[in-house]
C-alpha positions in Angstrom: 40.2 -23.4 18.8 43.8 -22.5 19.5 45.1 -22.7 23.2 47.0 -19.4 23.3 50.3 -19.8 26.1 53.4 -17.1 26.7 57.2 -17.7 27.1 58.3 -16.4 30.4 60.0 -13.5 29.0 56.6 -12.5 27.2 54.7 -12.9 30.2 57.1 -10.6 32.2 56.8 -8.0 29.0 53.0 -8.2 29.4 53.2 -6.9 33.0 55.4 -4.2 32.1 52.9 -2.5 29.2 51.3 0.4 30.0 47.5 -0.4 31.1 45.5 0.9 28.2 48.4 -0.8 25.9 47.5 -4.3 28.0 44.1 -4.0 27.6 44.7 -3.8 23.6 46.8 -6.8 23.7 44.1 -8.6 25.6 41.3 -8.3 23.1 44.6 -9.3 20.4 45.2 -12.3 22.8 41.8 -13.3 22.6 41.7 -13.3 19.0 44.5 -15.9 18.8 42.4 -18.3 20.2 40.4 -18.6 17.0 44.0 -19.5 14.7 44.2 -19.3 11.8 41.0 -17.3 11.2 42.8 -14.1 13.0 42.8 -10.7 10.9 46.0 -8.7 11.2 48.5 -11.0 11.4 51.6 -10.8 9.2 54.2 -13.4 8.8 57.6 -12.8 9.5 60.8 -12.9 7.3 64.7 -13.5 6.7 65.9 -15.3 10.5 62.1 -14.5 11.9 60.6 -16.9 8.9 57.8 -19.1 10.4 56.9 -16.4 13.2 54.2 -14.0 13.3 53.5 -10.4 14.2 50.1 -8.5 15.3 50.4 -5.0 15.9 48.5 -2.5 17.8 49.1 1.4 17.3 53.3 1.7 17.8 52.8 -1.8 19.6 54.1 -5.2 18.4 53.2 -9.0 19.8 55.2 -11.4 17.8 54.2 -15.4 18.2 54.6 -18.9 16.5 52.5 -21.5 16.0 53.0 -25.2 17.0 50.0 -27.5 16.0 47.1 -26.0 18.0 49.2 -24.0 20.2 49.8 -20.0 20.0 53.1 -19.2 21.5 53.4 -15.7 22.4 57.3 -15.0 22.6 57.5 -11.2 22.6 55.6 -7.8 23.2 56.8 -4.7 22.8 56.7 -1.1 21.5 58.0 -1.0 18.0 61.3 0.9 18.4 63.9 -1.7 18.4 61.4 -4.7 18.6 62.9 -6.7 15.4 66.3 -6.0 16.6 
């Protein structure tokens, strides 16, 4: 079992969703707890290599992993997410 934490600029994007998009990302969050066995998730490419991304509906949460630890460092509608 993975212990799932945020960086402060995620946490801070969290608050900001709107609340039916938060509650999606909770059941997403809750997932990650169970890394690696987590359906969904695509690994990221070119400068983003050893990231991952989940999405839900025009919704992205992009994370890394760091032994048994699930970083969350970004959510975010998908316009302009990667950029």
């Amino acid at each position: 079992m993975a212990t799932v934490t945020f960086e402060p600029d995620a946490a801070g994007q969290f608050q900001a969703l709107p609340e039916r998009i938060k509650d999606r990302m909770v059941k997403i969050i809750a997932r990650l707890e169970h890394w690696p066995e987590v359906s969904g998730a695509k690994p990221l490419r070119g400068e983003l290599a050893g990231h991952w991304r989940i999405r839900t509906g025009d919704y992205r949460l992009q994370f890394h992993v760091e032994g048994d630890e699930v970083v969350i460092e970004r959510l975010g509608h998908r316009d302009g997410f990667y950029e």
